[in-house]
DOKOLTOR-522574 format. One record per residue (C-alpha): residue number from 0; residue in three letters; x, y, z. Coordinates in nm, 2 decimals, m for minus. Example, Ala and Ser with C-alpha at 12.3 -4.5 7.8 and 13.67 -1.06 7.14 Angstrom:
2
{num = 0&residuo = ALA&u = 1.23&v = m0.45&w = 0.78}
{num = 1&residuo = SER&u = 1.37&v = m0.11&w = 0.71}
// end
This chain:
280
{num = 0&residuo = UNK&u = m2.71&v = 0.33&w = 1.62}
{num = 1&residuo = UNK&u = m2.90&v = 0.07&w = 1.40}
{num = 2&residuo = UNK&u = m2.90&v = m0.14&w = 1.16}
{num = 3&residuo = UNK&u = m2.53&v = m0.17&w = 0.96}
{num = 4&residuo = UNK&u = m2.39&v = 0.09&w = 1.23}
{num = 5&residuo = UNK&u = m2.52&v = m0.16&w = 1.52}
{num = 6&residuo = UNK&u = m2.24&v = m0.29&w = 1.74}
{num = 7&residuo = UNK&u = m1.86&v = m0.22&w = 1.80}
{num = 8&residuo = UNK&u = m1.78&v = m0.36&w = 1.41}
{num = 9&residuo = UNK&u = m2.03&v = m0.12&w = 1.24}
{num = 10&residuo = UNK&u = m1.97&v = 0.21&w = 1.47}
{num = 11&residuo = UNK&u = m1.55&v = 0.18&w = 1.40}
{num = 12&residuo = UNK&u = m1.63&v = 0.15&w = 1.04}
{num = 13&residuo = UNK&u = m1.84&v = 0.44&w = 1.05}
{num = 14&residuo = UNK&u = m1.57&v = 0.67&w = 1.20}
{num = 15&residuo = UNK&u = m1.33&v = 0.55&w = 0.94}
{num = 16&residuo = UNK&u = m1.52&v = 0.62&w = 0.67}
{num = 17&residuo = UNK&u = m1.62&v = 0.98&w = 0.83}
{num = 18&residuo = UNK&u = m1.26&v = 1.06&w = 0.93}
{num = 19&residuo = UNK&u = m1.09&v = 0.96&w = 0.61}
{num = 20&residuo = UNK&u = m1.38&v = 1.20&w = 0.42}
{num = 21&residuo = UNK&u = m1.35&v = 1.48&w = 0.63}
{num = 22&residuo = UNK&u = m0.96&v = 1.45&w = 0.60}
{num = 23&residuo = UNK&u = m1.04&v = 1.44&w = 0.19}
{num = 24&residuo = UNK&u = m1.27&v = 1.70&w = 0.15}
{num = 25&residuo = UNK&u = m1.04&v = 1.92&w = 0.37}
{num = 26&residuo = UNK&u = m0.80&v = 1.87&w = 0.08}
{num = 27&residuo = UNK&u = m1.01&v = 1.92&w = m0.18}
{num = 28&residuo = UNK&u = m1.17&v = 2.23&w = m0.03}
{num = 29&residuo = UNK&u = m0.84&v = 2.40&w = m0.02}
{num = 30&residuo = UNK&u = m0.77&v = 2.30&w = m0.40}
{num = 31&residuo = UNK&u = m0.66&v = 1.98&w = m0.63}
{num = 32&residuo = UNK&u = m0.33&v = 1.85&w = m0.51}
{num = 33&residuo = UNK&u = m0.07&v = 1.73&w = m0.80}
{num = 34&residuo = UNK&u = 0.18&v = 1.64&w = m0.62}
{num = 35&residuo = UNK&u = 0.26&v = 1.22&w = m0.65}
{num = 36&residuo = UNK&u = 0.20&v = 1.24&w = m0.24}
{num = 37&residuo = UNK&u = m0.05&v = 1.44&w = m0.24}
{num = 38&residuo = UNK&u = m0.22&v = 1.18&w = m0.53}
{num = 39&residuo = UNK&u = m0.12&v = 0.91&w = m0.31}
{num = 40&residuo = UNK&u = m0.25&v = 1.09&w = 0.00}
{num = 41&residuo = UNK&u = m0.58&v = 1.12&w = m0.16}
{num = 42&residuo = UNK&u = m0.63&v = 0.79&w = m0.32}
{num = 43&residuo = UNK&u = m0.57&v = 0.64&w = 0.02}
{num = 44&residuo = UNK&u = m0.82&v = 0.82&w = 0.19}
{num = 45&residuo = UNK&u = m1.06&v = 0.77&w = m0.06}
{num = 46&residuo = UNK&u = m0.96&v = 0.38&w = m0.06}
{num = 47&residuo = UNK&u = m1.05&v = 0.41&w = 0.35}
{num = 48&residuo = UNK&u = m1.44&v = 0.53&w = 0.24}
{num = 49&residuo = UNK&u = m1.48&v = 0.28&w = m0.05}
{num = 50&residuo = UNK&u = m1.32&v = m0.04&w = 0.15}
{num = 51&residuo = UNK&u = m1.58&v = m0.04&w = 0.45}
{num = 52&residuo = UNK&u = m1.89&v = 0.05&w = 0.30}
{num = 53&residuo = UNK&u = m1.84&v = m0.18&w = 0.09}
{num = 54&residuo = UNK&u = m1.79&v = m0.45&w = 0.34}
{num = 55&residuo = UNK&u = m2.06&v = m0.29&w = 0.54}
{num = 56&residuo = UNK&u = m2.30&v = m0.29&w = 0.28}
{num = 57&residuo = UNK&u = m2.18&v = m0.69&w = 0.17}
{num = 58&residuo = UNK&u = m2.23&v = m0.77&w = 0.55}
{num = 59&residuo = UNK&u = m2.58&v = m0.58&w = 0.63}
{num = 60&residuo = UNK&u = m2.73&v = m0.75&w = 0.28}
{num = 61&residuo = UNK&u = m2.58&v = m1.12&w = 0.37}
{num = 62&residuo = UNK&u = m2.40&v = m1.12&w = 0.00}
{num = 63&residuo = UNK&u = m2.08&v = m1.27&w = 0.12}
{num = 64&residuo = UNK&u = m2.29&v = m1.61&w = 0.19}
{num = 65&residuo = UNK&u = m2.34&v = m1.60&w = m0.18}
{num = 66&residuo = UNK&u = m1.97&v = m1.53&w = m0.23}
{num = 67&residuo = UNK&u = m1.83&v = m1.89&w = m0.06}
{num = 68&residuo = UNK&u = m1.79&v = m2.07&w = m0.34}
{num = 69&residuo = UNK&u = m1.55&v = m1.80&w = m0.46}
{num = 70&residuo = UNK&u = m1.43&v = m1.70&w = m0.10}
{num = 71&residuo = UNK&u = m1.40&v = m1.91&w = 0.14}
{num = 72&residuo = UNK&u = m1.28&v = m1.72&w = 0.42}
{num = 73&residuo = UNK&u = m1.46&v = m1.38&w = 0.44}
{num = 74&residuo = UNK&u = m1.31&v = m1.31&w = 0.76}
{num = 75&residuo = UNK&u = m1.00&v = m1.33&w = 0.62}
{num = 76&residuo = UNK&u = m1.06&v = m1.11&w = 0.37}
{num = 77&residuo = UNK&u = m1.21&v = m0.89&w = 0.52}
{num = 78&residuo = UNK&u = m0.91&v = m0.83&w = 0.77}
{num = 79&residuo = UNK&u = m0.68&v = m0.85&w = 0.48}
{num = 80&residuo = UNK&u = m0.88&v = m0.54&w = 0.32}
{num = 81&residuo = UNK&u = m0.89&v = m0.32&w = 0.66}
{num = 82&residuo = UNK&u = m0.48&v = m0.42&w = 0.71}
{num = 83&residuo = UNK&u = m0.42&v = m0.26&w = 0.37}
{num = 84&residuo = UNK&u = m0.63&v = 0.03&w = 0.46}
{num = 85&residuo = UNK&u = m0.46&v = 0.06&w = 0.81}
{num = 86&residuo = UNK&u = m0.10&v = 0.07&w = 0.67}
{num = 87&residuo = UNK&u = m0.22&v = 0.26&w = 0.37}
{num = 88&residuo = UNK&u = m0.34&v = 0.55&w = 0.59}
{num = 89&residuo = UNK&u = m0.06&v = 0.54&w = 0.79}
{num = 90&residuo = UNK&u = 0.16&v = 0.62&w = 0.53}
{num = 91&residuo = UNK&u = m0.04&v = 0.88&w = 0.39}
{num = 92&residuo = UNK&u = m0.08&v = 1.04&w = 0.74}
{num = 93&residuo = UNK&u = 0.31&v = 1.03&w = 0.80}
{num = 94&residuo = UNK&u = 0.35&v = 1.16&w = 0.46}
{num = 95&residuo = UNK&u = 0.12&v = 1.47&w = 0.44}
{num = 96&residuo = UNK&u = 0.24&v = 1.53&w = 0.78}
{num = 97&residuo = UNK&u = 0.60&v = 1.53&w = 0.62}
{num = 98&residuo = UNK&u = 0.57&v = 1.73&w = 0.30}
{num = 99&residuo = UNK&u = 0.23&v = 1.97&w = 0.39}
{num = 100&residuo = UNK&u = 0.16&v = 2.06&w = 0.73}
{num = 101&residuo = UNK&u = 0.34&v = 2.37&w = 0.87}
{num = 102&residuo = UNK&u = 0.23&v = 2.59&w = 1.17}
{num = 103&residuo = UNK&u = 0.04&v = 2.82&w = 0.95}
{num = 104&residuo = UNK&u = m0.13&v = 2.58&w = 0.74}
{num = 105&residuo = UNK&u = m0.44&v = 2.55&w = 0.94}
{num = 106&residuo = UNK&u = m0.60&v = 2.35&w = 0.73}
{num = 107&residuo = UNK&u = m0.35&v = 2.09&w = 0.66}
{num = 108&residuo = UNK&u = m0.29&v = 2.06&w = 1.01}
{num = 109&residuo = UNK&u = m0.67&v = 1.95&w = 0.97}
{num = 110&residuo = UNK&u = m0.67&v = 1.71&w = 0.76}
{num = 111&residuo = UNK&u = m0.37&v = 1.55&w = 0.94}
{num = 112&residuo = UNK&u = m0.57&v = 1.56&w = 1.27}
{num = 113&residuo = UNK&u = m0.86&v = 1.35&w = 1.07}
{num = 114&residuo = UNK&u = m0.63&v = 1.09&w = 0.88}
{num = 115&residuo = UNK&u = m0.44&v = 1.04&w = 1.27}
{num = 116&residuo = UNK&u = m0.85&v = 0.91&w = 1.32}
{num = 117&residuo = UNK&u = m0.86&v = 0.72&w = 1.06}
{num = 118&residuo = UNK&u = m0.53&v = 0.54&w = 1.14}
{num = 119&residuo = UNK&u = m0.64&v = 0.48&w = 1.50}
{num = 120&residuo = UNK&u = m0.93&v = 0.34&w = 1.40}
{num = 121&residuo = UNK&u = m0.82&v = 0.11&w = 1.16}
{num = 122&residuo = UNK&u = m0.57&v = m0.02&w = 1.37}
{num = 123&residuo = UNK&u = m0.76&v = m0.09&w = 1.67}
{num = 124&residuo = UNK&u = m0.97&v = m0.25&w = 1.35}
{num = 125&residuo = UNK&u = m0.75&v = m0.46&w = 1.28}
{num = 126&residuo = UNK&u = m0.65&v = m0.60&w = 1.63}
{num = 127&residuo = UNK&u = m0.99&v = m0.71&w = 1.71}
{num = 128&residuo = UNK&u = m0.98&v = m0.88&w = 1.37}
{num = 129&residuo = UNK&u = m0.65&v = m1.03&w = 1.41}
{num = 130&residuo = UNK&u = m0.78&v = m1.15&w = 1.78}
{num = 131&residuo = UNK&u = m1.10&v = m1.26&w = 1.66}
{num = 132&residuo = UNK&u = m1.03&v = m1.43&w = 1.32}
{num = 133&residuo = UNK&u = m0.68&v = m1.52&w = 1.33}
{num = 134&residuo = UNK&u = m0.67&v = m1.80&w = 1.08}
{num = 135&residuo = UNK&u = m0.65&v = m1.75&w = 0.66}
{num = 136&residuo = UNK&u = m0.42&v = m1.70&w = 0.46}
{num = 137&residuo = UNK&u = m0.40&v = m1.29&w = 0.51}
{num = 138&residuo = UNK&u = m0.32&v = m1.34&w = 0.89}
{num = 139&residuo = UNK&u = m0.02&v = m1.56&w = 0.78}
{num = 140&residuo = UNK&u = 0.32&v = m1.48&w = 0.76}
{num = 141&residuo = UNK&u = 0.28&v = m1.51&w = 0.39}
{num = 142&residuo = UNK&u = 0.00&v = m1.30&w = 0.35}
{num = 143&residuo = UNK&u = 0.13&v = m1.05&w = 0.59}
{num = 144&residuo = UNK&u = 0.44&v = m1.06&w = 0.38}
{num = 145&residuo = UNK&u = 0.27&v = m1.00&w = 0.06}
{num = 146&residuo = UNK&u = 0.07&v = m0.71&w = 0.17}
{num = 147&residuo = UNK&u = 0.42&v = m0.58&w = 0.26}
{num = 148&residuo = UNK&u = 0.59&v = m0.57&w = m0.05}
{num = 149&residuo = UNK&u = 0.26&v = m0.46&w = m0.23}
{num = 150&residuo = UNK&u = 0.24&v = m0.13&w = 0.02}
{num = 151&residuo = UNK&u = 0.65&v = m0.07&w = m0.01}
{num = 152&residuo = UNK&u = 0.63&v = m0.12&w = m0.35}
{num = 153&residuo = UNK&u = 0.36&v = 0.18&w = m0.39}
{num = 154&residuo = UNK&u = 0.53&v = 0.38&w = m0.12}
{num = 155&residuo = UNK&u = 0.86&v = 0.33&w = m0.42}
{num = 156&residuo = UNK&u = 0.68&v = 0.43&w = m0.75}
{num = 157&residuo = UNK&u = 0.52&v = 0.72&w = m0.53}
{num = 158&residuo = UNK&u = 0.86&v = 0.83&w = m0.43}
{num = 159&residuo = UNK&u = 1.01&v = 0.74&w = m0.79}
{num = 160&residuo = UNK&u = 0.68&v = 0.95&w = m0.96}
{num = 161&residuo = UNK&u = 0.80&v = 1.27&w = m0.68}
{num = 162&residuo = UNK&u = 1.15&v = 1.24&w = m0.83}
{num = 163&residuo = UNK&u = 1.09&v = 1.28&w = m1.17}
{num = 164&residuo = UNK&u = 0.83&v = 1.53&w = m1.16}
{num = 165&residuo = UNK&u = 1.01&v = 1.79&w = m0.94}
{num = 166&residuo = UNK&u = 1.41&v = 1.69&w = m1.02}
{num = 167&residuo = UNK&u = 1.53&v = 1.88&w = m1.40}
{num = 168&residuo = UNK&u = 1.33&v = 1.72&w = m1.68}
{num = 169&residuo = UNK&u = 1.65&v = 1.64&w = m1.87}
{num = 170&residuo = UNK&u = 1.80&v = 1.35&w = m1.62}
{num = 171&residuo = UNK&u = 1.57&v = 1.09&w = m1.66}
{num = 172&residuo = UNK&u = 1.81&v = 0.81&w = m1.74}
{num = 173&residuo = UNK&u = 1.72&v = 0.49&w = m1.86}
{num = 174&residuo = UNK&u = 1.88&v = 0.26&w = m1.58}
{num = 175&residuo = UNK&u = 1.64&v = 0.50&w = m1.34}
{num = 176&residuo = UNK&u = 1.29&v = 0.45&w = m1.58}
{num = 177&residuo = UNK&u = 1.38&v = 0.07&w = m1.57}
{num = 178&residuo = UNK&u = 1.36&v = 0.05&w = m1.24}
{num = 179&residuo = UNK&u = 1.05&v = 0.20&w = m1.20}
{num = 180&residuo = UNK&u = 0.91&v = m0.06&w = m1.44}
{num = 181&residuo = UNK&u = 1.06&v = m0.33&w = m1.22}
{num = 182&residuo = UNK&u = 0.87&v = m0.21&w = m0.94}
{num = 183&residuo = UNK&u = 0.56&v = m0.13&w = m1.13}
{num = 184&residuo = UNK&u = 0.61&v = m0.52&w = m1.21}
{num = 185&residuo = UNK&u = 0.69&v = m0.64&w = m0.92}
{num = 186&residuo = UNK&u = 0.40&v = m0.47&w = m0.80}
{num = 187&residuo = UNK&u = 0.15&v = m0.62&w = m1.03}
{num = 188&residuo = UNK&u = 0.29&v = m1.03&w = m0.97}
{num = 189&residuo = UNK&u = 0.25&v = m0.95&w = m0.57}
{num = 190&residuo = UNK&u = m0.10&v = m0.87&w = m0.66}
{num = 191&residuo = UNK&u = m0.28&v = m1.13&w = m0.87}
{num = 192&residuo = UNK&u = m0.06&v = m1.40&w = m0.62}
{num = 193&residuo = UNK&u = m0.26&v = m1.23&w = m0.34}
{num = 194&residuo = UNK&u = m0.60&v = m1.23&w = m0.57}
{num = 195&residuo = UNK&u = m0.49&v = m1.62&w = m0.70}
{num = 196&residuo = UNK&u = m0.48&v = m1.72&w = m0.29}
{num = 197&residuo = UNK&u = m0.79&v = m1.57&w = m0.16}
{num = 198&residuo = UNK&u = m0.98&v = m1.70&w = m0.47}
{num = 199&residuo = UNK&u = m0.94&v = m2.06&w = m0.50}
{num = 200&residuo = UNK&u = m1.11&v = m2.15&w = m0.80}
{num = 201&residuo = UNK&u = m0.89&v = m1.91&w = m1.02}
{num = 202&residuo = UNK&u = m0.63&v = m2.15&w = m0.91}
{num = 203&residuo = UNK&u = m0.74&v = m2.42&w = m1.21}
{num = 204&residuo = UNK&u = m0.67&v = m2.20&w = m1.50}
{num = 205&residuo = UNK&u = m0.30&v = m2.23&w = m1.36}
{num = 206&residuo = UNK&u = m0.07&v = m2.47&w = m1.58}
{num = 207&residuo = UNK&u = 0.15&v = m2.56&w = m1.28}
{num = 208&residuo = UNK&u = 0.09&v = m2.56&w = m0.89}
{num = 209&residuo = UNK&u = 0.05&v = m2.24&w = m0.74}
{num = 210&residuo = UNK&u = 0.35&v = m2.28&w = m0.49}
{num = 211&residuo = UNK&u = 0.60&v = m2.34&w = m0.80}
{num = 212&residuo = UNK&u = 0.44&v = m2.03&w = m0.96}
{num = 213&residuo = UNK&u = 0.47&v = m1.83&w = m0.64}
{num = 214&residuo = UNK&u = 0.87&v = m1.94&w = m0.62}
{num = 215&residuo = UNK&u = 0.96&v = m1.87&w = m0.94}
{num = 216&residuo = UNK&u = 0.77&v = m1.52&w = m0.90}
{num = 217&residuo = UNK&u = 1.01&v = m1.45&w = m0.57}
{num = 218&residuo = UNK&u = 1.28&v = m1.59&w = m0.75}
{num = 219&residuo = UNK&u = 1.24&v = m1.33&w = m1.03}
{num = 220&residuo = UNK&u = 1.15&v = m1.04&w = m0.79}
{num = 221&residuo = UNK&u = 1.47&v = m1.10&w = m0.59}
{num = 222&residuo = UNK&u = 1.68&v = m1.06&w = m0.91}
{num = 223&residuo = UNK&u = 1.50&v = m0.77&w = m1.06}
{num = 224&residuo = UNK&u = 1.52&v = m0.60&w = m0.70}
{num = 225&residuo = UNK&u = 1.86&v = m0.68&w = m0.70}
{num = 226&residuo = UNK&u = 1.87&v = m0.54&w = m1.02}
{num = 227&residuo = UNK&u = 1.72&v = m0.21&w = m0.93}
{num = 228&residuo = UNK&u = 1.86&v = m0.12&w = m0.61}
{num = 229&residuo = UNK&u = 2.26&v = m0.12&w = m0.81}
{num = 230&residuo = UNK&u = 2.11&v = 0.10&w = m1.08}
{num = 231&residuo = UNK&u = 1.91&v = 0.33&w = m0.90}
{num = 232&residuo = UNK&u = 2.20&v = 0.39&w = m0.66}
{num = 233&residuo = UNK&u = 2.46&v = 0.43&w = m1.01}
{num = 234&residuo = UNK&u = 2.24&v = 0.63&w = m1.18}
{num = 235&residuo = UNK&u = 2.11&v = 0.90&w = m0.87}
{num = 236&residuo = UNK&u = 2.36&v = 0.91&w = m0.67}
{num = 237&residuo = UNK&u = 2.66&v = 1.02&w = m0.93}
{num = 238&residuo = UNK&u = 2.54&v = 1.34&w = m0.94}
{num = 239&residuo = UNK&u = 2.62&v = 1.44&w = m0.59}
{num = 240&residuo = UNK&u = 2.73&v = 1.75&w = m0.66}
{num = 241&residuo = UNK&u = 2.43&v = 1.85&w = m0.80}
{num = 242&residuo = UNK&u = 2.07&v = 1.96&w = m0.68}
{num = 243&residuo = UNK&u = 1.80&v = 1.85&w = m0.88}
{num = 244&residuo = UNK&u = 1.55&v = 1.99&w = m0.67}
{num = 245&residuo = UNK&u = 1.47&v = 2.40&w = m0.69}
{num = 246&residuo = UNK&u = 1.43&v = 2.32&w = m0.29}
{num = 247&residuo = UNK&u = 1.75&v = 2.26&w = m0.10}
{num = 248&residuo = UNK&u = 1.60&v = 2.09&w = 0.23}
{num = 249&residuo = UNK&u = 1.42&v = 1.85&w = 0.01}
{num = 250&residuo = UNK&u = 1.75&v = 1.73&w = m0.20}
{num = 251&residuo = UNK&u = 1.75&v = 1.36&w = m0.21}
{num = 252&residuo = UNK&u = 1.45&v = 1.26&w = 0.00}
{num = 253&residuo = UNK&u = 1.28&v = 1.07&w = m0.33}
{num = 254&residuo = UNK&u = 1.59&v = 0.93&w = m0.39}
{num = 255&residuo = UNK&u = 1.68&v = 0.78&w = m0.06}
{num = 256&residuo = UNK&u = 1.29&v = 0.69&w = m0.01}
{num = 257&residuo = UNK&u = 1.36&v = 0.46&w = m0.33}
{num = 258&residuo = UNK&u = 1.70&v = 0.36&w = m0.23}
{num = 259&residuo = UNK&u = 1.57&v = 0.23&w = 0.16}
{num = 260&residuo = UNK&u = 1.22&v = 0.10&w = 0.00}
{num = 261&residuo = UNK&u = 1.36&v = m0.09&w = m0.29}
{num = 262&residuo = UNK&u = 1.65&v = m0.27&w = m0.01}
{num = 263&residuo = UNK&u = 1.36&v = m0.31&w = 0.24}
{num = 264&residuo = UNK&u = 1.15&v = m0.48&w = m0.06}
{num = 265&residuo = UNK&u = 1.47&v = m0.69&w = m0.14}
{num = 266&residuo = UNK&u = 1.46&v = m0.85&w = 0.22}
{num = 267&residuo = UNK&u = 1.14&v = m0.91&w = 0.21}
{num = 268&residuo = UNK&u = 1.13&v = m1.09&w = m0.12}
{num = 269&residuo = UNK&u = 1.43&v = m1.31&w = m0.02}
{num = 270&residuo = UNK&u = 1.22&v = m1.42&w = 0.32}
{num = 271&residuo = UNK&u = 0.94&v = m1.49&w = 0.05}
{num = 272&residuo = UNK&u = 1.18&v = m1.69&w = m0.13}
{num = 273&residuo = UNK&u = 1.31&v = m1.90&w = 0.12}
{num = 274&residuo = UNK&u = 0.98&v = m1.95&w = 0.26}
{num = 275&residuo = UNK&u = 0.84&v = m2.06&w = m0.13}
{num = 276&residuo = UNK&u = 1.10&v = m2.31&w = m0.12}
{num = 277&residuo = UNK&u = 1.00&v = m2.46&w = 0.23}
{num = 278&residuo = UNK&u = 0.66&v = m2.49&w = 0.08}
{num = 279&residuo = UNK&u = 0.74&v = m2.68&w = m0.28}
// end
């Protein structure tokens, strides 16, 4: 190996990026998925080629030296980036593994086989990272939190998405389309916080300090998670009696997937909270 591909960095990179294509263009050989998982199934895998090449290529040409003023920690970063790709391809392995392989599908047991790569890899990625660079603020508990509720979060609007696509096109309740908005929200705060604390100078176009703004934000998410997890549970869950889905093994999975996610998002906000308020 040479150049970019030199050393134990380079080569792992260069199997994730090989495993997560071949798991793709398995997909895409055997036709366009349209399924919300299988969308979310592909976009991660094709998050898992973008993400290191493009630190590989920023690395091998020395352009994250020019990036310091605007990054100061590109270690950080860059273990930030390969953690969301590591639980990113996690889920999407576990997924496809859970909704598309069967004993006669030959090519999805494929394409599981090379996303199970990609998800070694990019963990044993990440815990040289986290052993080698353990300071910043995506190796914190904060960061680490925030990453969290950005990948639940997606893990909820891809379930939510699933549920009304394949339950009856007539039950689409407002209480359940608000709270797909909420976490569509949610989702959007958690990620310019994360983009505001890695890039310090977008810090001064804030009007207050960015610990009050990040309390308030946890404050709000608490409430509108609250908020979601009593109407999505009113609003699915009366109809018990009732299949929505045309496949009776699958009844309910997209609904509990939101119910668990949106609690587990809850918690995680309310640690967020209480740790915002240490900080103020």
């Amino acid at each position: 190996m040479c150049g970019p591909f030199s050393g134990f960095q380079g080569i792992i990179r260069l199997v994730e990026m090989i495993s997560s294509a071949l798991a793709l263009v398995v997909v895409l050989f055997r036709g366009r998925m349209v399924a919300p998982w299988g969308v979310w199934c592909e976009f991660v895998w094709v998050l898992c080629i973008i993400v290191p090449l493009a630190l590989l290529v920023v690395e091998s040409r020395g352009w994250h030296i020019l990036l310091a003023a605007f990054l100061p920690n590109w270690a950080d970063l860059t273990l930030g980036l390969t953690a969301v790709c590591c639980i990113s391809v996690v889920s999407a392995t576990v997924a496809f593994a859970a909704v598309f392989v069967c004993l006669t599908c030959i090519g999805n047991i494929l394409c599981f086989v090379f996303s199970l790569v990609a998800t070694v890899c990019f963990l044993v990625d990440v815990i040289k990272q986290k052993t080698a660079f353990g300071s910043g603020y995506m190796s914190s508990l904060r960061g680490t939190l925030r990453i969290s509720e950005a990948f639940v979060a997606c893990m909820i609007l891809t379930a939510a998405v699933d549920h009304f696509v394949r339950g009856e096109w007539f039950y689409k309740p407002f209480g359940m389309i608000l709270c797909a908005i909420i976490f569509g929200v949610c989702l959007l705060v958690t990620a310019a916080i994360i983009v505001l604390n890695l890039l310090k100078l977008l810090q001064c176009l804030l009007v207050f300090r960015l610990n009050l703004v990040e309390f308030v934000s946890n404050l709000v998410a608490v409430v509108l998670y609250l908020l979601a997890v009593i109407l999505w549970t009113v609003f699915g869950y009366r109809r018990y009696r009732h299949n929505p889905y045309t496949c009776i093994k699958c009844s309910y999975a997209d609904m509990n997937a939101v119910t668990v996610g949106s609690a587990l998002n809850l918690i995680l906000y309310i640690v967020d909270l209480v740790l915002s308020i240490k900080s103020l």
